[in-house]
Structure formats: structure tokens, C-alpha cells
TIDO-790292 format. One line per 8 residues: number of its first residue (from 1); for each residue x, z, y of C-alpha. Coordinates in steps of 0.1 Angstrom, whole numbers, plus 5000, padded with zeros to 4 digits. Layout:
! residues N
NUM	X/Z/Y; ... $
This chain:
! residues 263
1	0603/1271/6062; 0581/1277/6090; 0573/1256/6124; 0556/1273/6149; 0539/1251/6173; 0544/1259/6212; 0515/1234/6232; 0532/1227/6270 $
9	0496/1217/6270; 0463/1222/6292; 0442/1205/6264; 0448/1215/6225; 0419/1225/6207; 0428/1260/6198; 0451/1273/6227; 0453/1248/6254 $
17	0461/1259/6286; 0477/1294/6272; 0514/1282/6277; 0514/1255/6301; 0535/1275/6326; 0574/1266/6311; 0586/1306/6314; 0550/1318/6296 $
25	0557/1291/6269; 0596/1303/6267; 0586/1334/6260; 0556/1326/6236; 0585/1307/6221; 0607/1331/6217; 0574/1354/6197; 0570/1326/6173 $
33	0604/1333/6166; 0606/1370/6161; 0571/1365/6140; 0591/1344/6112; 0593/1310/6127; 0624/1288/6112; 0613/1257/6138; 0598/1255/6175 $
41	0578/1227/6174; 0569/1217/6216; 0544/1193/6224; 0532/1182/6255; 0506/1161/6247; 0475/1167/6231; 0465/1151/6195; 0432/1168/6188 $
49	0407/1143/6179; 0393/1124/6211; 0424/1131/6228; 0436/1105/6254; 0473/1098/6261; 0491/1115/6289; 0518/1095/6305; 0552/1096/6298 $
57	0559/1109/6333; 0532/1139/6326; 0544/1149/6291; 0578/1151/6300; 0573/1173/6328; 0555/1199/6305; 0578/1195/6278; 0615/1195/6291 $
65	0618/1227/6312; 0604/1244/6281; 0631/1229/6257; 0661/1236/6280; 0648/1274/6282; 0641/1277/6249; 0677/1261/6241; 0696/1288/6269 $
73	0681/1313/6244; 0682/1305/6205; 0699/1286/6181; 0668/1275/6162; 0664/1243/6155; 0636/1231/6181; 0615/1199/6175; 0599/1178/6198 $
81	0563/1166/6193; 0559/1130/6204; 0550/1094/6198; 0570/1081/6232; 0607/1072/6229; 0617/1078/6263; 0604/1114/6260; 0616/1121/6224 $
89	0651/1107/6240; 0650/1135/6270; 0641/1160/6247; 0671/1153/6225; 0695/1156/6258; 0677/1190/6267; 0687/1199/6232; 0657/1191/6205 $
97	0668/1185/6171; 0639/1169/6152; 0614/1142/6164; 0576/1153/6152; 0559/1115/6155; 0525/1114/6151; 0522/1081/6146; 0549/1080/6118 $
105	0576/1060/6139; 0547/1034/6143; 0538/1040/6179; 0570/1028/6203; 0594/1002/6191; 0622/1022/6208; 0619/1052/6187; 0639/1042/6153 $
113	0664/1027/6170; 0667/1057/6188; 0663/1083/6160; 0688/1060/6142; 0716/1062/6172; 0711/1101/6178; 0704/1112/6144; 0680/1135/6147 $
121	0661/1148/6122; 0627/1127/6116; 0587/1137/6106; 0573/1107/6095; 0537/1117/6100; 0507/1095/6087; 0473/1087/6108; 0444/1066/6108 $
129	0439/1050/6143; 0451/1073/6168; 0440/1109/6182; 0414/1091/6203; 0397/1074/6174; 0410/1086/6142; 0377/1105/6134; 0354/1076/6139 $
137	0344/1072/6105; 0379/1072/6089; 0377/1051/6054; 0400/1045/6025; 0397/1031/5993; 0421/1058/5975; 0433/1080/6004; 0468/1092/5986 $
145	0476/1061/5973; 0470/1047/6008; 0491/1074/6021; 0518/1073/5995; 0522/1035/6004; 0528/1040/6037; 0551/1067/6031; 0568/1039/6013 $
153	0572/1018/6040; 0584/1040/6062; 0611/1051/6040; 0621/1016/6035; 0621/1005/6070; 0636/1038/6083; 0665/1037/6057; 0669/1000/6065 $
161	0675/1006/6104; 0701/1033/6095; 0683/1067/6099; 0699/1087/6071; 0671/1096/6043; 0687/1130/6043; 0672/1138/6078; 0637/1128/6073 $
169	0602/1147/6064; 0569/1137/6053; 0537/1146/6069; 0505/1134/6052; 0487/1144/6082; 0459/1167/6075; 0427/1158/6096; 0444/1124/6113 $
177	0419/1099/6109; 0405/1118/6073; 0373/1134/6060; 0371/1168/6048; 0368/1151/6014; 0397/1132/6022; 0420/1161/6034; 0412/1178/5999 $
185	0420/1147/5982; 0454/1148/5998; 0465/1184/5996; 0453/1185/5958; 0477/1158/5950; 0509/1170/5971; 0532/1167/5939; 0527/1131/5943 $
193	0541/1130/5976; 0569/1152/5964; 0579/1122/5943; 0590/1108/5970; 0622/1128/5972; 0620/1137/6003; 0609/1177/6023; 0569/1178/6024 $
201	0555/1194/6058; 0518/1203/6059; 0502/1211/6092; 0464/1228/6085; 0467/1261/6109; 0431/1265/6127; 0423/1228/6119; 0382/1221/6118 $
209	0380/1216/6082; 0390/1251/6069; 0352/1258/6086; 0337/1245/6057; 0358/1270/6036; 0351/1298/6062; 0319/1292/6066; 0321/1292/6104 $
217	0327/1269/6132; 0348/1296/6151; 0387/1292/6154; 0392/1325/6146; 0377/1323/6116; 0399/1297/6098; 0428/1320/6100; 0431/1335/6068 $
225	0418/1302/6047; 0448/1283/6060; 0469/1312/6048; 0458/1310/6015; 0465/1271/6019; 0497/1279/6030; 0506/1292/5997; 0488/1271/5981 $
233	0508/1246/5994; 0544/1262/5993; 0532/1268/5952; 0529/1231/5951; 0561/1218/5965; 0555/1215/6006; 0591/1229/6022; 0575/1230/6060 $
241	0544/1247/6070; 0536/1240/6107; 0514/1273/6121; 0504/1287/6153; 0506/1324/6139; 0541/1325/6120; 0537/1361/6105; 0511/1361/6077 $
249	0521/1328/6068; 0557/1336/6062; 0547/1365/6044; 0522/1348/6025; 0553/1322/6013; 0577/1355/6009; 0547/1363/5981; 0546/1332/5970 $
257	0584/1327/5969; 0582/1363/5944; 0559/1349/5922; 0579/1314/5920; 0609/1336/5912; 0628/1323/5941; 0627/1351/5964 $
């Protein structure tokens, strides 16, 4: 499947600012759907690196008039990208299906509970630190073992406070709080976090490590190397693939799919 990501943002690194207005971002919305998107992800808060939190207050008002807009108009399922429970909660009203938490249901002790009562689906994502400090000199001792184990937990504690396993999805968060090296590390060993048994999502679109692939620091440039990681990926076991540009990536997993034999 394919997310599309729809910023309500002035701020994110590769198109902040572009759909800030709710009707423009209904109606970019709507294109990420007729390009191949499966998912609308909307967030309203910026989590490039260096980022500082926007109030609840703020994000909301980005974020809501987009969802109900969206929701008068498709069916698709439509995610909401958010650490804050009271946000991820008005969201769900205004008709979101999934909760996208950065912070892997670590940030606000008021989002399991609440993912457990409206049962949602979940993205348990993994980071270092947070947006504002993740890429200070992020460390590990074995990155995807350190990831895996946290995946762990999650599971355990998630299942534990009655959100169905059934509903949730793993993130190993590429470039949150991780090294080029370690982000390599991580997407070379994604049939380990298939082990887990539950739906892999990978989120690399126009991230600042394809430039050392590309060989250029422009955004437009790391296009077509997170394609090719987009079937790299689909080739070994991700289900999700969160983009900005749905279209070459869905046809890239239509190829892929071919080759697989599962088209």
C-alpha cells in the first residue's frame, strides 16, 4: 500500500508551507489519491530534524478542517500524524482512521488508552530523542537490535492495554535520531522486523540521506533513489510505503509486485 503524506504545515523540510490553506490541502489530497495513494497521511506538525513542537491548539487548527474535507469527499482510509492525544482524539471524531505516532505511543500517556477505547488502527514508530534533538549525534550499540527491542515492548505493552495486534504497524523510523550508516543498517535487515508478525511501513521519500546515494544535496534529486528503495523495500517484506509523490512509487511496487508473482 501507499500513504501519501499531506503537511497542514508551514515548516516541513520538502514542501512546507504548500498546503497550509485547508481547501489547497483538500485538493492536494484528493491528487495523492488519484496518483495511487491507498492512505492520506495529515500532519500538522512538523518532525524534520530541529523541529520544535507546535501546540496542541495550533496543530489542531491546521489539521482538522483538512480531515473533515477530506472525509465529505473519499472513503480512503485517512491517518492522522501526531504524538498529542487530544489531537489524535479530534482527528478520530472528524473521521481519521489510523494514528501515525512519532514517538511510538511513547510521547502522551493519554494516547493508548485512547487508541485502545476507539480502536483505531496504530503506527508504532521508533525515534531517538525527539525531532528537536534526534540528530545530535544519535548512537547505538546494534541499531536493529535496539529497534527490534523496542518494537518488543511496544507490542507487549500495546497488546496488554487492549489495542488489538491486528490493527497495529511498525515503523523503524528512517532518519529519527539515526546516521546514514544507521538507516542502511536498518533497511538492510527489514526481514527481521518482519518477524515480528506484524505490517512493516517505511517512510524514506525525499529524506536527507538518499543525498549520499544521489550525490546531491537537492530535494529534487532524491526522487528516483527512494523509488528504487521503495521496491527495494516492498521486495523485502514492507506492506506500507509512506511518499510525497504516490505515482512512480506505486508503479514501481506494481513492477515489483510482477516480478514477486503477486500481481
Amino acid at each position: 500500500m501507499v500513504m501519501g503524506i499531506l503537511n497542514a504545515t508551514p515548516d516541513s523540510f520538502s514542501d512546507g508551507g504548500s498546503f497550509v490553506e485547508p481547501t489547497a490541502a483538500c485538493v492536494h489530497g484528493m491528487k495523492l489519491l488519484e496518483e495511487g495513494a491507498d492512505i492520506l497521511d495529515v500532519g500538522g506538525e512538523s518532525t524534520r530534524p530541529g523541529a520544535e513542537s507546535v501546540p496542541a491548539e495550533e496543530e489542531l487548527r491546521r489539521v482538522i478542517p483538512v480531515i473533515r474535507a477530506l472525509r465529505a469527499r473519499t472513503k480512503a482510509p485517512i491517518s492522522i500524524d501526531t504524538s498529542k492525544a487530544i489531537v489524535a482524539e479530534a482527528a478520530i471524531e472528524a473521521g481519521a482512521d489510523i494514528v501515525n505516532d512519532v514517538t511510538g505511543l511513547c510521547g502522551d500517556p493519554g494516547m493508548v488508552p485512547l487508541i485502545a477505547k476507539s480502536r483505531v488502527g496504530v503506527v508504532i514508530m521508533h525515534m531517538r530523542g525527539n525531532p528537536l534533538t534526534m540528530q545530535f549525534a544519535p548512537a547505538y550499540g546494534d541499531v536493529v537490535r535496539e529497534v527490534g527491542e523496542f518494537f518488543r515492548q511496544s507490542l507487549d505493552a500495546a497488546i496488554s492495554s487492549d489495542i488489538d495486534p491486528m490493527r497495529i504497524v511498525l515503523d523503524p523510523g528512517i532518519g529519527f535520531g539515526k546516521t546514514p550508516e544507521h538507516n542502511r543498517q536498518l533497511l538492510r535487515s527489514l526481514a527481521f522486523f518482519v518477524e515480528l508478525g506484524r505490517p512493516l511501513l517505511i517512510g524514506i521519500s525525499r529524506k536527507s540521506f538518499l543525498s549520499g546515494f544521489a550525490g546531491s544535496q537537492r530535494i529534487e534529486d532524491r526522487h528516483w533513489p527512494g523509488v528504487a528503495l521503495t521496491s527495494y523495500c516492498r521486495e523485502h517484506g514492507a506492506r506500507i510505503v509512506r511518499v510525497h509523490d504516490p505515482k512512480p512509487h506505486r508503479e514501481a511496487l506494481r513492477m515489483t509486485e510482477a516480478i514477486l508473482g503477486n500481481a
